[in-house]
PyMOL commands that place a pseudoatom at each C-alpha (Angstrom):
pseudoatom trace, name=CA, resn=UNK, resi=1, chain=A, elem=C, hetatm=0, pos=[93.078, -98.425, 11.737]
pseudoatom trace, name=CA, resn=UNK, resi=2, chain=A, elem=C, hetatm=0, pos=[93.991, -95.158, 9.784]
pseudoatom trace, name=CA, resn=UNK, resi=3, chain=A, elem=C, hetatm=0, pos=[94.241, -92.048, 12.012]
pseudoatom trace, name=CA, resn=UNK, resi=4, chain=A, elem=C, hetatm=0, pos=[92.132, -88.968, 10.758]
pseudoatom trace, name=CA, resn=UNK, resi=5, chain=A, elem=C, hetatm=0, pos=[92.380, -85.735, 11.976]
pseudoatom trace, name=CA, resn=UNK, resi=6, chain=A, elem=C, hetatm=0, pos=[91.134, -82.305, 10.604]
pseudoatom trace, name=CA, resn=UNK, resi=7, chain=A, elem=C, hetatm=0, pos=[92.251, -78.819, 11.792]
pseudoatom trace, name=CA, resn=UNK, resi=8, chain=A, elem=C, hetatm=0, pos=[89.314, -76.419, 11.382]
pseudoatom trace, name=CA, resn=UNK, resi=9, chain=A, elem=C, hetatm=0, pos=[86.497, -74.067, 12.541]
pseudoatom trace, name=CA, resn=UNK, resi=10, chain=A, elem=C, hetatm=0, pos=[83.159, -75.806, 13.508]
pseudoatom trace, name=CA, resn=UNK, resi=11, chain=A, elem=C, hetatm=0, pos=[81.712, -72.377, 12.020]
pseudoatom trace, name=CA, resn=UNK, resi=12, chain=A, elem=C, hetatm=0, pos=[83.614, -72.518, 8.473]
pseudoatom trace, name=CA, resn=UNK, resi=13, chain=A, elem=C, hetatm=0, pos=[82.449, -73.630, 4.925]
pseudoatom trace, name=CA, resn=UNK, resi=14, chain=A, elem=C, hetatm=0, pos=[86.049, -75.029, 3.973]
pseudoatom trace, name=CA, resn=UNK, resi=15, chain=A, elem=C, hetatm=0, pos=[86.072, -76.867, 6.934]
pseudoatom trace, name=CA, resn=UNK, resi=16, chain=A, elem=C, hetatm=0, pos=[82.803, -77.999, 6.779]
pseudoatom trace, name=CA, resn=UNK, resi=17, chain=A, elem=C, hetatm=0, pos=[83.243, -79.231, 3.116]
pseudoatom trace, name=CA, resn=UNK, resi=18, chain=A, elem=C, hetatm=0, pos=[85.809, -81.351, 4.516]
pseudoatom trace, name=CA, resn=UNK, resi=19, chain=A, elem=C, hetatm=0, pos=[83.358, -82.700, 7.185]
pseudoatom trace, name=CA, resn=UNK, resi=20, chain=A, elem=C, hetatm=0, pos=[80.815, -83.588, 4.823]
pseudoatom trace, name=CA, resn=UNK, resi=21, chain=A, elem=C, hetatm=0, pos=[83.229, -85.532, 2.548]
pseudoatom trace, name=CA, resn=UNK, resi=22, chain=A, elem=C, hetatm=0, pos=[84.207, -87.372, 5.492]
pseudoatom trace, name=CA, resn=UNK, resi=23, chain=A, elem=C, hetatm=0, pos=[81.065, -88.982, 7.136]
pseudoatom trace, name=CA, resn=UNK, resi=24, chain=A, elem=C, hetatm=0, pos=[79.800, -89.277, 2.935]
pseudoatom trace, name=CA, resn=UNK, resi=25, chain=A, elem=C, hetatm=0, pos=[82.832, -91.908, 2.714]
pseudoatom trace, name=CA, resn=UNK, resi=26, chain=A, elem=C, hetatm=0, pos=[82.119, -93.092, 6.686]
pseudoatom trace, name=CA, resn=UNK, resi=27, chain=A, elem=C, hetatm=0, pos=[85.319, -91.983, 7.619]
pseudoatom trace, name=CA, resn=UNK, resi=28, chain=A, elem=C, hetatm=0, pos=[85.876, -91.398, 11.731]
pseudoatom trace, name=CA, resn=UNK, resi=29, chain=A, elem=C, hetatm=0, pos=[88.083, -88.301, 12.308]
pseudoatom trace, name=CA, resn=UNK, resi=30, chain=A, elem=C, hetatm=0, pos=[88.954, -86.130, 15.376]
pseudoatom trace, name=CA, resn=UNK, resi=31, chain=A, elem=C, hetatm=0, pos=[88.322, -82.318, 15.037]
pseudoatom trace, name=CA, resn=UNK, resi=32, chain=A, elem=C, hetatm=0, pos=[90.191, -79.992, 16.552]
pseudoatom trace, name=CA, resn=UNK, resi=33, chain=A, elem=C, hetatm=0, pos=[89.785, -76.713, 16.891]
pseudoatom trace, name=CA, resn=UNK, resi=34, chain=A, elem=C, hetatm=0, pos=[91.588, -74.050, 15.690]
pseudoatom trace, name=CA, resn=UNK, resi=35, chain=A, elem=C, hetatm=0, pos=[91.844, -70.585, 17.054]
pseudoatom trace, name=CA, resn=UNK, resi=36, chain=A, elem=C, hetatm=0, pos=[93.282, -68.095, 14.430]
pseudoatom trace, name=CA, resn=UNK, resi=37, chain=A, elem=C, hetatm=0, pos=[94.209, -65.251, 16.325]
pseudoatom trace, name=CA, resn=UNK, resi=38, chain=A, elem=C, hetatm=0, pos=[96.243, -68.286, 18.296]
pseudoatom trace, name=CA, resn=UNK, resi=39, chain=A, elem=C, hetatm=0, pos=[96.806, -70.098, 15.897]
pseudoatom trace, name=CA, resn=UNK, resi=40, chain=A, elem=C, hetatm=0, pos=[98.721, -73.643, 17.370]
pseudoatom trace, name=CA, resn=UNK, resi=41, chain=A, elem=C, hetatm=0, pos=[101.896, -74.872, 16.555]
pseudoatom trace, name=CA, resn=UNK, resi=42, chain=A, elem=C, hetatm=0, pos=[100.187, -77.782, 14.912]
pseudoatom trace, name=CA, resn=UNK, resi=43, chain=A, elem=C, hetatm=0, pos=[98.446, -75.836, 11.998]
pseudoatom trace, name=CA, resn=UNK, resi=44, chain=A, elem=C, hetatm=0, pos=[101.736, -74.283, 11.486]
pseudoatom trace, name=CA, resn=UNK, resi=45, chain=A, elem=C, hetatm=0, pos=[103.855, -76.899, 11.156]
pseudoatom trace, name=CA, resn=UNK, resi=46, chain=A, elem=C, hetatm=0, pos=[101.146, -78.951, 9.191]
pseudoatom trace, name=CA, resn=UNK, resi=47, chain=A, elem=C, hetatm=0, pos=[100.436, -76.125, 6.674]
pseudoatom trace, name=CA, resn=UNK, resi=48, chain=A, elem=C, hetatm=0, pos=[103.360, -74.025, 6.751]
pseudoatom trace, name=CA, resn=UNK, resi=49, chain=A, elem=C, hetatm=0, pos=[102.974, -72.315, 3.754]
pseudoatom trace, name=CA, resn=UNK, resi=50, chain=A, elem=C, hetatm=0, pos=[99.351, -71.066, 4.076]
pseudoatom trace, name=CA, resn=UNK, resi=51, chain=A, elem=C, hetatm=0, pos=[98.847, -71.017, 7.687]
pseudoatom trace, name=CA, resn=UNK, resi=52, chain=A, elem=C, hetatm=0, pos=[95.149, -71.871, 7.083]
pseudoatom trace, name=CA, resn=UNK, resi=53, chain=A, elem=C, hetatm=0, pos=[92.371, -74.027, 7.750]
pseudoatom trace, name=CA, resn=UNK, resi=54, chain=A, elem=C, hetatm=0, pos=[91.674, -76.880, 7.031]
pseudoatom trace, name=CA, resn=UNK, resi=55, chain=A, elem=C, hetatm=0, pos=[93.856, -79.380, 7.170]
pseudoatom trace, name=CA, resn=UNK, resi=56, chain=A, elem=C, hetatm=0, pos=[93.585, -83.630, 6.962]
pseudoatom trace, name=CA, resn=UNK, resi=57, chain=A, elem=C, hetatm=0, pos=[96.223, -85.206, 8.659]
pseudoatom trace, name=CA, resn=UNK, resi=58, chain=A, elem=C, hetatm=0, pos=[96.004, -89.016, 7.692]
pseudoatom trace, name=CA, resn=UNK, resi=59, chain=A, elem=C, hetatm=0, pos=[98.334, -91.276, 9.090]
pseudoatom trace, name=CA, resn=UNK, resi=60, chain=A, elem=C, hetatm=0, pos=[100.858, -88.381, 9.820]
pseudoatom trace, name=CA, resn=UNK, resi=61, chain=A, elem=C, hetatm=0, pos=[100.546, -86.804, 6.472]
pseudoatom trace, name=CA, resn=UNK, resi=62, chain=A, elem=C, hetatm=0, pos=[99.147, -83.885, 6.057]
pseudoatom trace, name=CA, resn=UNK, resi=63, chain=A, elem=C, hetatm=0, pos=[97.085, -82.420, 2.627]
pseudoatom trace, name=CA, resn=UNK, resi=64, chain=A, elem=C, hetatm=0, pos=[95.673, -78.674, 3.320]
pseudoatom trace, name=CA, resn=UNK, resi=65, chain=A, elem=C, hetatm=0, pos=[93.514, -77.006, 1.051]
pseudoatom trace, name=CA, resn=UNK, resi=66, chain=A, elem=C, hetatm=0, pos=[89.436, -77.254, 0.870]
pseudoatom trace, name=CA, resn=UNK, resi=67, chain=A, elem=C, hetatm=0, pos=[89.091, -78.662, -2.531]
pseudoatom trace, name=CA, resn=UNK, resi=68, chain=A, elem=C, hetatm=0, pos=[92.150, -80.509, -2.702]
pseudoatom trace, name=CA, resn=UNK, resi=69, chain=A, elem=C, hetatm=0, pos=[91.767, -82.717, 0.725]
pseudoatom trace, name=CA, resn=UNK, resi=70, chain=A, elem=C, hetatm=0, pos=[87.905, -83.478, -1.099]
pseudoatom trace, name=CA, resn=UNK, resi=71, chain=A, elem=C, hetatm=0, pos=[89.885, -84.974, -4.136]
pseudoatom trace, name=CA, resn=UNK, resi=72, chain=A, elem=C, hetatm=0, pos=[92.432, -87.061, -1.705]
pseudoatom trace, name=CA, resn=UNK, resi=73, chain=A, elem=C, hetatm=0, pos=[88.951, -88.200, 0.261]
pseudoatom trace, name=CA, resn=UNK, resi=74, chain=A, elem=C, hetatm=0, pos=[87.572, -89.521, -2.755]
pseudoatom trace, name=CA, resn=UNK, resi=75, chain=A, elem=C, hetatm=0, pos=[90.618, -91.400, -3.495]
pseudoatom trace, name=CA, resn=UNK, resi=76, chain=A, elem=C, hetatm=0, pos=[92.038, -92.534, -0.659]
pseudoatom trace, name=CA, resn=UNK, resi=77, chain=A, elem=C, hetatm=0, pos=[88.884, -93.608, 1.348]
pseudoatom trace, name=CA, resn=UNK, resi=78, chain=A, elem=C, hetatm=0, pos=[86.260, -96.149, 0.464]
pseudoatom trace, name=CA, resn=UNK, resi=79, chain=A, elem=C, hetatm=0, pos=[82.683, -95.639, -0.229]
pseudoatom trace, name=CA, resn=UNK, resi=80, chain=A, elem=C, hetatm=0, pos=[80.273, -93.273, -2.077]
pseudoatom trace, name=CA, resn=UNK, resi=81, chain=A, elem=C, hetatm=0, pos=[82.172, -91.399, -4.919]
pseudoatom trace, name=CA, resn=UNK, resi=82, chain=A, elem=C, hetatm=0, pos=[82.126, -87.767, -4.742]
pseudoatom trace, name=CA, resn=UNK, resi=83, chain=A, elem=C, hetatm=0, pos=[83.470, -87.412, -8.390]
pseudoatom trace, name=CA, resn=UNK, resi=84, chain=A, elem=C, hetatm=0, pos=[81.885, -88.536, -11.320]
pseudoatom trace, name=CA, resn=UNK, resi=85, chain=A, elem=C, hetatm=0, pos=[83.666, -91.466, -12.728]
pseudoatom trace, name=CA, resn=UNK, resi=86, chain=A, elem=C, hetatm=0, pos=[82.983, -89.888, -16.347]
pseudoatom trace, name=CA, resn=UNK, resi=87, chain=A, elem=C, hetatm=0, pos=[85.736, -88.137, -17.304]
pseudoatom trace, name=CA, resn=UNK, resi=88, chain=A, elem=C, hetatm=0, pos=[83.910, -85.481, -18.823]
pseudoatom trace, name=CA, resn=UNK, resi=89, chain=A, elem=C, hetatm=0, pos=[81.994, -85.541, -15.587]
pseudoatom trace, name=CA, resn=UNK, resi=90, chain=A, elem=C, hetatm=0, pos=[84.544, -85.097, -13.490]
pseudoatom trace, name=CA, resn=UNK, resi=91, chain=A, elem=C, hetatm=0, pos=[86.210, -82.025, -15.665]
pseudoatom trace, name=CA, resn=UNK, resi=92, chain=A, elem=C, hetatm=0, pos=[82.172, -79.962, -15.486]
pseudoatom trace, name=CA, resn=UNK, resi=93, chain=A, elem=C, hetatm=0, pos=[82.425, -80.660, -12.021]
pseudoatom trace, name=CA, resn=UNK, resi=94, chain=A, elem=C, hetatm=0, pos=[86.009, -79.526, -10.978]
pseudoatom trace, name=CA, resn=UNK, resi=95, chain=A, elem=C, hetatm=0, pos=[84.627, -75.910, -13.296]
pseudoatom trace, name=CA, resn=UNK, resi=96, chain=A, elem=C, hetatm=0, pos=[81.701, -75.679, -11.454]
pseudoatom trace, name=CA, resn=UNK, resi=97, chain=A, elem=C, hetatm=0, pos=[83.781, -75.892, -7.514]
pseudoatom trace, name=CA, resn=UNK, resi=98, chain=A, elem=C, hetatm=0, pos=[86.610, -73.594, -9.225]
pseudoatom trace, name=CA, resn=UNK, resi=99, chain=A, elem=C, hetatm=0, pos=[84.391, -71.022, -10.246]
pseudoatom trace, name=CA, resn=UNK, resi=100, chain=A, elem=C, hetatm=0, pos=[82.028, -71.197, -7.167]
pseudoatom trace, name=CA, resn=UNK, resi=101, chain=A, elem=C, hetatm=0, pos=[85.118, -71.102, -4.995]
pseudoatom trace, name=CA, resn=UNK, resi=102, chain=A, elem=C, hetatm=0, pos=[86.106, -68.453, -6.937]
pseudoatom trace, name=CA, resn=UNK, resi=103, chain=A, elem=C, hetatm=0, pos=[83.449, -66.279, -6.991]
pseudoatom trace, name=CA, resn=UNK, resi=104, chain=A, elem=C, hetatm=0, pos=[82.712, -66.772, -3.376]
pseudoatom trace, name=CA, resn=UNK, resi=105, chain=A, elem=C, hetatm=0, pos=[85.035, -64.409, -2.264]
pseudoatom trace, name=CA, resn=UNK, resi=106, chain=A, elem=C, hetatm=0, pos=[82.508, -61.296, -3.596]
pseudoatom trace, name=CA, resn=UNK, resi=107, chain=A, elem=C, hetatm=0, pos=[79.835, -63.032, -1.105]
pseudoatom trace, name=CA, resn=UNK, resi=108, chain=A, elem=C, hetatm=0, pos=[81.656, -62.342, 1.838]
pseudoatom trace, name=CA, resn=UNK, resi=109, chain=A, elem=C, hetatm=0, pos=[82.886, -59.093, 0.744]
pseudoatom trace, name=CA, resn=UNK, resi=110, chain=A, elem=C, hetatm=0, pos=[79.338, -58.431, 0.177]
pseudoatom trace, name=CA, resn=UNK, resi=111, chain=A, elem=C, hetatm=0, pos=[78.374, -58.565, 4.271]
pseudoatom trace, name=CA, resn=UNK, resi=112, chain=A, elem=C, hetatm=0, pos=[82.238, -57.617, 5.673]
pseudoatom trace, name=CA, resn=UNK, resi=113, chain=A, elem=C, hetatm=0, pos=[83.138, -54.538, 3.387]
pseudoatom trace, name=CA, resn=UNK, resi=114, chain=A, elem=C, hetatm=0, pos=[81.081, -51.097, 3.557]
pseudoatom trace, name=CA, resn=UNK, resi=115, chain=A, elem=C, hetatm=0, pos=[80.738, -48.528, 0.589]
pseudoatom trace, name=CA, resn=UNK, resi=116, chain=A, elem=C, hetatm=0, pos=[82.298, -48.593, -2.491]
pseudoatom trace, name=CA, resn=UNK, resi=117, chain=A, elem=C, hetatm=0, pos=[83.906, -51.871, -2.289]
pseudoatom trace, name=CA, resn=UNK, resi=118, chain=A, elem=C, hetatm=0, pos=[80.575, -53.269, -0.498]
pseudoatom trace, name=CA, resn=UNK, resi=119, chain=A, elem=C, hetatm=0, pos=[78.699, -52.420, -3.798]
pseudoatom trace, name=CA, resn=UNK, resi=120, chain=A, elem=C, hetatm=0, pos=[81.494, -53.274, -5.863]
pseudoatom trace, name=CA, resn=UNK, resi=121, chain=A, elem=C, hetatm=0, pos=[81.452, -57.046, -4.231]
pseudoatom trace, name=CA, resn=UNK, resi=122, chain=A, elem=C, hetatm=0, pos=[77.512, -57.053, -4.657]
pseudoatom trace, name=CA, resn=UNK, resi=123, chain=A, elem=C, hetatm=0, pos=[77.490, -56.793, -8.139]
pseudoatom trace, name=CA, resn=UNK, resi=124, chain=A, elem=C, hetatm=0, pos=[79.888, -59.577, -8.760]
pseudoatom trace, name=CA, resn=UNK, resi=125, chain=A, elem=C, hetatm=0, pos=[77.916, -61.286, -6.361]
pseudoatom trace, name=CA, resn=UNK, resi=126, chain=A, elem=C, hetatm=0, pos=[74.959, -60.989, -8.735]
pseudoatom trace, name=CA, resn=UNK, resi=127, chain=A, elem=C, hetatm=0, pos=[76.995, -61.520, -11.250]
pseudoatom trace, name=CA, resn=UNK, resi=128, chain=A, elem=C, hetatm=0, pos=[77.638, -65.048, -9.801]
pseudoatom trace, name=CA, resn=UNK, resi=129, chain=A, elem=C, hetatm=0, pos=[73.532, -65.564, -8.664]
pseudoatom trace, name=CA, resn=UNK, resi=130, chain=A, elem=C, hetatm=0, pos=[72.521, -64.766, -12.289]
pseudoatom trace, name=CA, resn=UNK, resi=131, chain=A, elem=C, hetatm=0, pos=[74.539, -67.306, -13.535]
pseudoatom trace, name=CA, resn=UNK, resi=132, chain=A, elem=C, hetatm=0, pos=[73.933, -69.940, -11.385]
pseudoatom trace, name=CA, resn=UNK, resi=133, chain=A, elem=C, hetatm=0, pos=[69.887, -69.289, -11.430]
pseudoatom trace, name=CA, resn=UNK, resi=134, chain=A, elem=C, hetatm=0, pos=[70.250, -69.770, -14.981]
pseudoatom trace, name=CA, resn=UNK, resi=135, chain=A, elem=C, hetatm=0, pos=[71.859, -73.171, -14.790]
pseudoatom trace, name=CA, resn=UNK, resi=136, chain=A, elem=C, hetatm=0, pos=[69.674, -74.214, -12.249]
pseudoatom trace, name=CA, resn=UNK, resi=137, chain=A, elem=C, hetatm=0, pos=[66.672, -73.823, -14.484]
pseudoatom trace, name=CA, resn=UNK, resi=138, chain=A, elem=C, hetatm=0, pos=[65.875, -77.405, -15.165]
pseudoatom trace, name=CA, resn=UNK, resi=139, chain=A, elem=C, hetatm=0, pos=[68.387, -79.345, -12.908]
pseudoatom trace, name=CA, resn=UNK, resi=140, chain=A, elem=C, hetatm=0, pos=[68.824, -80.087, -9.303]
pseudoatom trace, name=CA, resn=UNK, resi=141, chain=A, elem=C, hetatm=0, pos=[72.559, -80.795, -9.219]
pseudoatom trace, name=CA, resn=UNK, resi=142, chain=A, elem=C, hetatm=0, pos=[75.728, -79.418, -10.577]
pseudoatom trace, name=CA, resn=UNK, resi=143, chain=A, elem=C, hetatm=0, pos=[76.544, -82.305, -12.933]
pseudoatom trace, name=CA, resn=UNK, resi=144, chain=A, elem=C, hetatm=0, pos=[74.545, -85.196, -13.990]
pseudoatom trace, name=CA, resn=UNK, resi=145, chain=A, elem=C, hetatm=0, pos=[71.618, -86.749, -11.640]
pseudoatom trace, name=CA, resn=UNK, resi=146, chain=A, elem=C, hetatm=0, pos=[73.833, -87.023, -8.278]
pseudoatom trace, name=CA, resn=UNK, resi=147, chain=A, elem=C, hetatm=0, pos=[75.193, -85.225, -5.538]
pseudoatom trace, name=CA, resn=UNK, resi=148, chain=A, elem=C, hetatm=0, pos=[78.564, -84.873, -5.728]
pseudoatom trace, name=CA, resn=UNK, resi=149, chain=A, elem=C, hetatm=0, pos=[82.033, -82.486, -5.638]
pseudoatom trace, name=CA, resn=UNK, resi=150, chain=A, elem=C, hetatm=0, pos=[80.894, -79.556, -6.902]
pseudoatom trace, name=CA, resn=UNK, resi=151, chain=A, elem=C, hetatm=0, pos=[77.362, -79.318, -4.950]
pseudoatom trace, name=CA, resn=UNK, resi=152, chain=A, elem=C, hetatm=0, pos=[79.625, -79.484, -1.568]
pseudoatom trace, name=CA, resn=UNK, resi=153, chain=A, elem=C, hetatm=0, pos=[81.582, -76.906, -2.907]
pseudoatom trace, name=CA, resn=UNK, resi=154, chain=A, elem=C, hetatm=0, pos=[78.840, -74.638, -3.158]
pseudoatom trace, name=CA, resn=UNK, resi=155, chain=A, elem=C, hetatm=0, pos=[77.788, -75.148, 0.433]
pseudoatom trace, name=CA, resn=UNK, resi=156, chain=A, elem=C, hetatm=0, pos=[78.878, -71.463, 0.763]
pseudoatom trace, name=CA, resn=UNK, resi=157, chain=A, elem=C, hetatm=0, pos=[76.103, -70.221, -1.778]
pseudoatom trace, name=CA, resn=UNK, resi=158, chain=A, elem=C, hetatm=0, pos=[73.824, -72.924, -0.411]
pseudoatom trace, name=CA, resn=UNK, resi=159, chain=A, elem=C, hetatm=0, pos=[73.790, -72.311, 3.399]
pseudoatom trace, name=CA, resn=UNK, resi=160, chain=A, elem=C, hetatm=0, pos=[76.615, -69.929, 4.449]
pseudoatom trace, name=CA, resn=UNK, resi=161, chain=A, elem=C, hetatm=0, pos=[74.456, -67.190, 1.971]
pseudoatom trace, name=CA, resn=UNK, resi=162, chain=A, elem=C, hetatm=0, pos=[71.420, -66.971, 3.990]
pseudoatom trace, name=CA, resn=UNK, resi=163, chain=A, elem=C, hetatm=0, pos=[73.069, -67.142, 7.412]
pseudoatom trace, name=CA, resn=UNK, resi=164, chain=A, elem=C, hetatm=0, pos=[74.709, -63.861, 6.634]
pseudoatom trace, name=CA, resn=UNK, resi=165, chain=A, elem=C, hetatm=0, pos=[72.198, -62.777, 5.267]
pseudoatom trace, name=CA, resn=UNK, resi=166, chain=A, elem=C, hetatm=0, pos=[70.114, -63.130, 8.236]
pseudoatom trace, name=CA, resn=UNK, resi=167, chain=A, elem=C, hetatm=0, pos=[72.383, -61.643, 10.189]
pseudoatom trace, name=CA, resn=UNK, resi=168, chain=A, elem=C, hetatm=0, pos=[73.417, -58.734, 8.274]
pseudoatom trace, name=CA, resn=UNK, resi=169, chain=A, elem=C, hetatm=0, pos=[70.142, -57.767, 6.637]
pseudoatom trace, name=CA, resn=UNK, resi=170, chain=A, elem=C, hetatm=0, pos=[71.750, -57.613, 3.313]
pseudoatom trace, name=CA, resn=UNK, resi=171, chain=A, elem=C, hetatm=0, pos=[69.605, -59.970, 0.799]
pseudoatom trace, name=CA, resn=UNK, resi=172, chain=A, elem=C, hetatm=0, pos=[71.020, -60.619, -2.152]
pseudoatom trace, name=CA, resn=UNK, resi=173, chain=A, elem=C, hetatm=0, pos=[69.229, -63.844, -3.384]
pseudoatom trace, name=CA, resn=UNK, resi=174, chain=A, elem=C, hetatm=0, pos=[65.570, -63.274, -3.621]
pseudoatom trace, name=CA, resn=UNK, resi=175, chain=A, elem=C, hetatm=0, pos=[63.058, -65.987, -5.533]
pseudoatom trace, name=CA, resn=UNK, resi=176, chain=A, elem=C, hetatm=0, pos=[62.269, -62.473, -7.836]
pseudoatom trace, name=CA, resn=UNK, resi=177, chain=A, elem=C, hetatm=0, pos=[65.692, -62.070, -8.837]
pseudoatom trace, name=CA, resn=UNK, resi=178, chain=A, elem=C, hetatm=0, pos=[66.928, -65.530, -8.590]
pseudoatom trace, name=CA, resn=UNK, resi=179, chain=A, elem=C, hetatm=0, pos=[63.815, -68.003, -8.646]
pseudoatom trace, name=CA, resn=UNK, resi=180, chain=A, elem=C, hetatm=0, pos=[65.493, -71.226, -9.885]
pseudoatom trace, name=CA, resn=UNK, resi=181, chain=A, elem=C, hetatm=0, pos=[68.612, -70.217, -7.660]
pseudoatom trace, name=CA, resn=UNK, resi=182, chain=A, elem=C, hetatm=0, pos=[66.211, -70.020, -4.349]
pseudoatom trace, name=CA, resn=UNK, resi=183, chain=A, elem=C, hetatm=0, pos=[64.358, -73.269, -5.361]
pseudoatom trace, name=CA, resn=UNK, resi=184, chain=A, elem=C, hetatm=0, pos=[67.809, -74.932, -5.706]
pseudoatom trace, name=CA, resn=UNK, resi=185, chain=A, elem=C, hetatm=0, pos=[68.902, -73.681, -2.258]
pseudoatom trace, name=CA, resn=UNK, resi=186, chain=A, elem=C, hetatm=0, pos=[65.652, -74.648, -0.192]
pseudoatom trace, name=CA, resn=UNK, resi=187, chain=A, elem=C, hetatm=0, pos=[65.932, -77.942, -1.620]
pseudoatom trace, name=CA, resn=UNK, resi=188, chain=A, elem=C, hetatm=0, pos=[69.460, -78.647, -1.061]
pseudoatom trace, name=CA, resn=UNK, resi=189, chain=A, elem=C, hetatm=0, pos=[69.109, -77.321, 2.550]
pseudoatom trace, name=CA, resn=UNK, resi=190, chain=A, elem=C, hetatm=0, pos=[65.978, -79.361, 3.401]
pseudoatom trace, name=CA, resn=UNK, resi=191, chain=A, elem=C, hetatm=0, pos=[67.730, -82.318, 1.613]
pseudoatom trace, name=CA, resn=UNK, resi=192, chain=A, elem=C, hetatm=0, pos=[71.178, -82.668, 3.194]
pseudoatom trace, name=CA, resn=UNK, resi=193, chain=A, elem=C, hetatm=0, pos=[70.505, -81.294, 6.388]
pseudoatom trace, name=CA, resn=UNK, resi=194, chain=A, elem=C, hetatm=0, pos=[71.889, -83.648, 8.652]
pseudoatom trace, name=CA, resn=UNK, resi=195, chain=A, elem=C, hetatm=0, pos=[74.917, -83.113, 7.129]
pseudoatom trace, name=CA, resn=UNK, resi=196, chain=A, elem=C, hetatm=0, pos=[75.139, -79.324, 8.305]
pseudoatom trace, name=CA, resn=UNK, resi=197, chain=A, elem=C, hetatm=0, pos=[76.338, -77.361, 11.363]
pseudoatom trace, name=CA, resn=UNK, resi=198, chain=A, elem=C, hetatm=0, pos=[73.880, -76.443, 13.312]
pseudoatom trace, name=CA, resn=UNK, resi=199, chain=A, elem=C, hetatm=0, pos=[72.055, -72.821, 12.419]
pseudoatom trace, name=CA, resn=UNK, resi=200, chain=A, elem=C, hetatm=0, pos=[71.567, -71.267, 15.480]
pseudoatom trace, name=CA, resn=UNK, resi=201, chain=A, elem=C, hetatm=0, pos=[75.402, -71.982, 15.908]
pseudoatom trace, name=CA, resn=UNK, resi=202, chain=A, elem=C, hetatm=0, pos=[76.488, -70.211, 12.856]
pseudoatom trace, name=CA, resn=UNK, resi=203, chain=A, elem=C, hetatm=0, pos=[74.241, -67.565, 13.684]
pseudoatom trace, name=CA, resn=UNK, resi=204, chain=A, elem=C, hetatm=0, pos=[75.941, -66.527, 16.842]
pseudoatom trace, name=CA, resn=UNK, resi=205, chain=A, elem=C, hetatm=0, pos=[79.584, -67.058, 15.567]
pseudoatom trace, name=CA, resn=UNK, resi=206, chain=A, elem=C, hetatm=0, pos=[78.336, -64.356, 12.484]
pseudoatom trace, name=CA, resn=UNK, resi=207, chain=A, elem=C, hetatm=0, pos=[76.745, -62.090, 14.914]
pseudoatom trace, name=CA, resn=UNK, resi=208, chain=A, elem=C, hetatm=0, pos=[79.881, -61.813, 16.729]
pseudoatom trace, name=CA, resn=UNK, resi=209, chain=A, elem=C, hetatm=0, pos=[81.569, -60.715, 13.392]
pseudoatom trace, name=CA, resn=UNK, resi=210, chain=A, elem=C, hetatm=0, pos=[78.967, -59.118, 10.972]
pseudoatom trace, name=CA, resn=UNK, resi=211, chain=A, elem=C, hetatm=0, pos=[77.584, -55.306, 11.720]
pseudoatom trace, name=CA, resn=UNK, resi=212, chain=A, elem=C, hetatm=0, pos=[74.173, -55.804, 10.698]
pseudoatom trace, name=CA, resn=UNK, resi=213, chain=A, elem=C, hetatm=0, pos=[73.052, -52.590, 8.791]
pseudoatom trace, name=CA, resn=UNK, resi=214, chain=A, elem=C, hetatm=0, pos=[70.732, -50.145, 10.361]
pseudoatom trace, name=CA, resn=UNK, resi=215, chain=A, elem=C, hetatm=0, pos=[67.058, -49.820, 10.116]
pseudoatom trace, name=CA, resn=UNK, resi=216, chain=A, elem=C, hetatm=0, pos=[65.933, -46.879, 8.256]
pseudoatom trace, name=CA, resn=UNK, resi=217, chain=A, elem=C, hetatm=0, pos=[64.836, -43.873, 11.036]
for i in range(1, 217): cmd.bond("trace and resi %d" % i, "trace and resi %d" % (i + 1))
show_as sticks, trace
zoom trace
């Protein structure tokens, strides 16, 4: 039997991307923990160039990098694809994760950063929402009718948004500004939740980390 193993945080989008991919395919897999103001000798040796999380190890061999290790999944393991088999297809929906990935960066600047380059981050942030509420307008998913690569990709926008939101209280999706954007995000919450970490956990690991701002006196 293959040997899986992923190096991650139980509290991190990348990681959990990988997660997802995993039990979509069926895949068992050990977790281990990673601590990065420790970080083991493990990660290090398995992603020396980076230093980051996550990382599949599969059979020995190791393939680091979010987006990447979902493209190996869907190759190397049997089961549900998570890329269209369309060529086209599969092109939209390696845009769509690039430029969600991308762009995700200004969402957690957004909550982490204060003053200039908090406002700075918030309006590419918006930047991002506008756009996506405007392709969301008549669809459900990123490409085509099915779940797939790109929709796990955005489970940043899709969960990992509100949670720091909540935490922070700094909104920046609201169903005024972003109504087909919103919709999209209940949805996809509601619909793949057994797939996610649990809230409440999330919660406390961001409360440990995020300064939420201060009521007005």
């Amino acid at each position: 039997m293959a040997e899986v193993k992923l190096l991650g945080l139980s509290y991190s989008p990348f990681s959990h991307r990988v997660e997802w991919a995993l039990k979509i395919k069926g895949v068992k897999y050990e977790f281990i923990e990673e601590d990065l103001q420790n970080k083991s000798p493990l990660l290090l040796q398995s992603n020396p160039i980076y230093k980051k999380i996550p990382v599949l190890i599969h059979n020995g061999k190791c393939i680091c990098e979010s987006m990447v290790i979902l493209e190996y999944i869907d190759e190397a393991f049997e089961g549900p694809s998570i890329l269209p088999k369309d060529p086209y297809d599969r092109a939209l929906a390696r845009f769509w994760a690039k430029y969600v990935d991308d762009k995700g960066a200004a969402v957690w600047k957004s909550f982490f950063l204060k003053g200039e380059e908090q406002e700075k981050a918030k309006e590419e942030a918006y930047e991002m929402l506008k756009i996506l509420d405007n392709e969301f307008k008549d669809k459900k998913f990123f490409v085509g009718d099915k779940f797939g690569f790109a929709d796990i990709v955005a489970n940043g926008a899709a969960l990992y948004l509100g949670i720091l939101e909540e935490v922070s209280g700094v909104v920046l999706a609201t169903s005024e500004k972003f109504p087909n954007f919103c919709a999209w995000r209940d949805e996809y919450c509601t619909q793949n939740k057994e797939y996610f970490p649990s809230r409440d956990d999330l919660l406390i690991r961001y409360r440990a980390y995020i300064q939420p701002v201060a009521a007005p006196k």
